[in-house]
RODO-859484 format. One line per 10 residues: for each residue x, y, z of N, C-alpha, C. Coordinates in steps of 0.001 Angstrom, whole numbers, plus 524288, in hexadecimal, padded with zeros to 5 digits. Atoms other than C-alpha are relative to their C-alpha. Example, Ala and Ser with C-alpha at 12.3 -4.5 7.8 and 13.67 -1.06 7.14 Angstrom:
8037A 7FB5A 80000 8300C 7EE6C 81E78 80384 804B0 80000; 7FCCC 7FB5A 7FFC4 83566 7FBDC 81BE4 7FCFE 80442 802DA
This chain:
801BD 7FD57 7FB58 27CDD B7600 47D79 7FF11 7FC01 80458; 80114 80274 7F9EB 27C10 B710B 48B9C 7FC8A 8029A 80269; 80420 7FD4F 7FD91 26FE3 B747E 493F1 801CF 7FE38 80452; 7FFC0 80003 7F95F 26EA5 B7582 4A358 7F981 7FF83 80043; 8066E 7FF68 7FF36 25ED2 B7275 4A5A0 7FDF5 80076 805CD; 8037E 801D8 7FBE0 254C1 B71EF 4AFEC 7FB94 7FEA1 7FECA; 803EB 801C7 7FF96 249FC B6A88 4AFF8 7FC0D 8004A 805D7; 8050C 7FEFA 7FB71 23C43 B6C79 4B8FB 7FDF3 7FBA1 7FE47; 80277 804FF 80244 23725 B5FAD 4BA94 7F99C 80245 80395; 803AD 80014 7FE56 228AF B5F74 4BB2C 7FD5D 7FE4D 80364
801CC 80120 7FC90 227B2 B5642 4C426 800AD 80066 8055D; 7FE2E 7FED8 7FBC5 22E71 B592F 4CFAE 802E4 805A8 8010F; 7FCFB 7FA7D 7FFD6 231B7 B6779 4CD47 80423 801F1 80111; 7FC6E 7FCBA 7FCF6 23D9F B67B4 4CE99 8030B 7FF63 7FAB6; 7FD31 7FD09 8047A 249CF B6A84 4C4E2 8049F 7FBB6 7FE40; 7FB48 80343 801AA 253E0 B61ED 4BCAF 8035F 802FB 7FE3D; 7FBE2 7FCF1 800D2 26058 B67EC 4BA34 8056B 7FC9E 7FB4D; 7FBDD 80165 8045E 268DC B6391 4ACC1 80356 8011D 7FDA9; 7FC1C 7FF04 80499 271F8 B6392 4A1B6 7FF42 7FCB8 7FC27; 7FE9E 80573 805B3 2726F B5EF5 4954F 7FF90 8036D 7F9F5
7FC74 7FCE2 80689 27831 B6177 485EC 7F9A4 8000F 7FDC6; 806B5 7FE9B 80293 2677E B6090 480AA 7FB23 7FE9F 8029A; 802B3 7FECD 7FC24 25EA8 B662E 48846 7F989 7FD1D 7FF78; 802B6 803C7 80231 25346 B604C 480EF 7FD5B 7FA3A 8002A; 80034 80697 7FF52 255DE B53A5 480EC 80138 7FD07 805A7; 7FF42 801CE 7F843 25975 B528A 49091 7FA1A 801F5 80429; 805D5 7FDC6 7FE9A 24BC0 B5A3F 492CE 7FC62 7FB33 7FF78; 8021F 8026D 803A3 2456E B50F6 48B9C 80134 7F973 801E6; 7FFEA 80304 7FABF 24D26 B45B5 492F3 7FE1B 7FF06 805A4; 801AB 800BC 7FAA6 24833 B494B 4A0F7 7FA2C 80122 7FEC0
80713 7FE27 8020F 239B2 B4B8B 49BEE 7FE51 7F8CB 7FDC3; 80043 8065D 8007E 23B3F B3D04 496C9 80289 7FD66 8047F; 7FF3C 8059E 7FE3B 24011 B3674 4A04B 80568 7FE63 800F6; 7FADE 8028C 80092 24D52 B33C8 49C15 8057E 80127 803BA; 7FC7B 7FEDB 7FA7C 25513 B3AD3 4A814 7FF17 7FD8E 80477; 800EB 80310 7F949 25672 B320B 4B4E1 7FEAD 80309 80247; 800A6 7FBDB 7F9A4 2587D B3E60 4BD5F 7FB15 8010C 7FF57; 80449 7FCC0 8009B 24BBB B4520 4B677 7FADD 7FE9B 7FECC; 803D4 80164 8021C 24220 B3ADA 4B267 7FA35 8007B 803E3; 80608 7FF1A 7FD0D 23962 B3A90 4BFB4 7FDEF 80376 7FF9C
801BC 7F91E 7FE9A 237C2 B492C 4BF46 7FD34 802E3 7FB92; 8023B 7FE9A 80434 232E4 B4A4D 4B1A3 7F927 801D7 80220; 7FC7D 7FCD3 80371 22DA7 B5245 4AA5C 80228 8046B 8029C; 7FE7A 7FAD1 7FEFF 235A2 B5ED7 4A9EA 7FF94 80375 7FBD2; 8004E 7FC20 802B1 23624 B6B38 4A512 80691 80369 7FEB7; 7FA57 7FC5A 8006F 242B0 B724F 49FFF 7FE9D 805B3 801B9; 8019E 7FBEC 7FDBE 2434B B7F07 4A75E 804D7 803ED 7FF68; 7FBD8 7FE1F 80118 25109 B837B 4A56D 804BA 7FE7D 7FEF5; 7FA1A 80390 802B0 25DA2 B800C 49F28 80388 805F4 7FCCA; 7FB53 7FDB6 8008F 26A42 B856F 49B1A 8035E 7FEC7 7FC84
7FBE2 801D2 805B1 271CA B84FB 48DF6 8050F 80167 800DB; 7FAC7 7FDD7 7FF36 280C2 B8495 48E96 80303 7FB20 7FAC1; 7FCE4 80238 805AC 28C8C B7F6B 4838F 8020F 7FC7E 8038D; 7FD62 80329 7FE10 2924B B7808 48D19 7FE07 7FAE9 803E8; 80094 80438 7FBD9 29050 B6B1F 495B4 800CB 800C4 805F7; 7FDC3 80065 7FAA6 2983A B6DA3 4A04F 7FCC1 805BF 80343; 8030E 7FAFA 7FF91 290DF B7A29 4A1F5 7FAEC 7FEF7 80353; 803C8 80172 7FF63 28386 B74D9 4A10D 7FF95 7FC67 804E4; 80033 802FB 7FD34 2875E B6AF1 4AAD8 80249 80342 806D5; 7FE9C 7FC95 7FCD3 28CE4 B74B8 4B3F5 7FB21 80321 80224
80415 7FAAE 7FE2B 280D4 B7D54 4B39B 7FBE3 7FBD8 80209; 805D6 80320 7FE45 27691 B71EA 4B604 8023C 7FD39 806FA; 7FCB1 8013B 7FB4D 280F3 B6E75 4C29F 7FF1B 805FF 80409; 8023D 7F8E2 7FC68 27E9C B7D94 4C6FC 7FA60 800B8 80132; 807DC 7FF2B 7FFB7 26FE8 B7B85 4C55F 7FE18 7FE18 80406; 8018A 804A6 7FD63 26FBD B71A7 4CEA2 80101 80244 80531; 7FD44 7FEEA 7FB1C 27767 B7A1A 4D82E 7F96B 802A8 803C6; 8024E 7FC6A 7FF98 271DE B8365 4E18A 8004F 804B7 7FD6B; 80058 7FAAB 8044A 273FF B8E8F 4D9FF 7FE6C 7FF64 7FBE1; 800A9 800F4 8035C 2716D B88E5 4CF82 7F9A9 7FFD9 7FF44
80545 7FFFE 7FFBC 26417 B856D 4D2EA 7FBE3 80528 8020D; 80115 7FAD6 7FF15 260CB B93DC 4D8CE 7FFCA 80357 7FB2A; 80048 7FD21 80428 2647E B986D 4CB2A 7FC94 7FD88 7FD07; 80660 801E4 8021E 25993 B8F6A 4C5B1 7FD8F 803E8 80221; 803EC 7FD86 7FE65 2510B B9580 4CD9F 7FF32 80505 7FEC5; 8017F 7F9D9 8003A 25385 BA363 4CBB3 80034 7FF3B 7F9D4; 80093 7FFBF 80565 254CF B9EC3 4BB59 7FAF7 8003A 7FF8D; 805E0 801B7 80171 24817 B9907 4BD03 7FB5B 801C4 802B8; 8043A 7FD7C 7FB3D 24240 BA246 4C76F 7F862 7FF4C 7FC25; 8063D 7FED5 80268 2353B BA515 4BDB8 7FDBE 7FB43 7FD6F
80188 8053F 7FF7F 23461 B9791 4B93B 7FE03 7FF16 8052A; 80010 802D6 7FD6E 23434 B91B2 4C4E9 7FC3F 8038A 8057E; 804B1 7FE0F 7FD7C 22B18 B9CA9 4CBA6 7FB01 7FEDE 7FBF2; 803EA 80274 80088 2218B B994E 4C349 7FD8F 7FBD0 7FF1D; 803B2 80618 7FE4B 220B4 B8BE3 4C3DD 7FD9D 8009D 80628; 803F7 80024 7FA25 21E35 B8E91 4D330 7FD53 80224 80333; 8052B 7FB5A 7FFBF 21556 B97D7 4D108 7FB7F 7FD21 800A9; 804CC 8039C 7FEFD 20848 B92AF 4D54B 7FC85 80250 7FD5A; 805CB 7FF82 80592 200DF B9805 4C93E 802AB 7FD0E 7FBF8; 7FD77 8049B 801A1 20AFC B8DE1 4C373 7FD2A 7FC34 7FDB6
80281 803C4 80121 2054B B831E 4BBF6 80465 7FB2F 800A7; 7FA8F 804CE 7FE39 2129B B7B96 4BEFA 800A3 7FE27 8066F; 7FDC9 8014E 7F98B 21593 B749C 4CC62 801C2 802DD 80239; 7FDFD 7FBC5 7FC1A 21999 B7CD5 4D85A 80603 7FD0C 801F2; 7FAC9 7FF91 7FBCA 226BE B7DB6 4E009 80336 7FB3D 7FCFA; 7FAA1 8020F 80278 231C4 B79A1 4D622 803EF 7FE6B 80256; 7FB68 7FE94 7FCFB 23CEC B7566 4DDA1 804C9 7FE72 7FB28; 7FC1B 80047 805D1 24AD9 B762D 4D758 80365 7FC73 80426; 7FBCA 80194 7FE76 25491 B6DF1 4D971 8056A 80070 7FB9F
């Protein structure tokens, strides 16, 4: 299996956008440390991801995520997530932005 992820980093609220063959063990990478792009921004939270059989797939869909459309369809995936993190009876940080 190939995943498509997003990550919510805690510290700067905003969103990492991936791929990769074990989802697990690349989570588990940017939470340590071990990603250049992702280490300042630690920790994160896995918030949504996408199982597919293929590579070229997975790598296709995390390239659409990134788009505008792509990122509008976050939003409306994650509409109730992401209203209640910026809900202000929230115990999480306010005003998520996505990139």
């Amino acid at each position: 299996m190939y995943y498509t992820y997003v990550l919510l980093s805690k510290r700067d609220k905003n969103f990492y956008i991936g791929h990769t063959g074990d989802l697990k063990k690349r989570f588990k990478e940017h939470n340590e440390g071990k990603s250049r792009s992702t280490k300042p921004r630690r920790p994160f939270d896995l918030i949504y991801y996408e199982a597919g059989l293929n590579l070229v797939d997975a790598i296709r869909r995390e390239k659409f995520l990134k788009t505008g459309p792509g990122g509008r369809y976050l939003k409306k995936r994650l509409k109730f997530y992401l209203k209640e993190i910026n809900s202000p009876k929230s115990n999480k940080d306010k005003f998520i932005k996505f990139y």
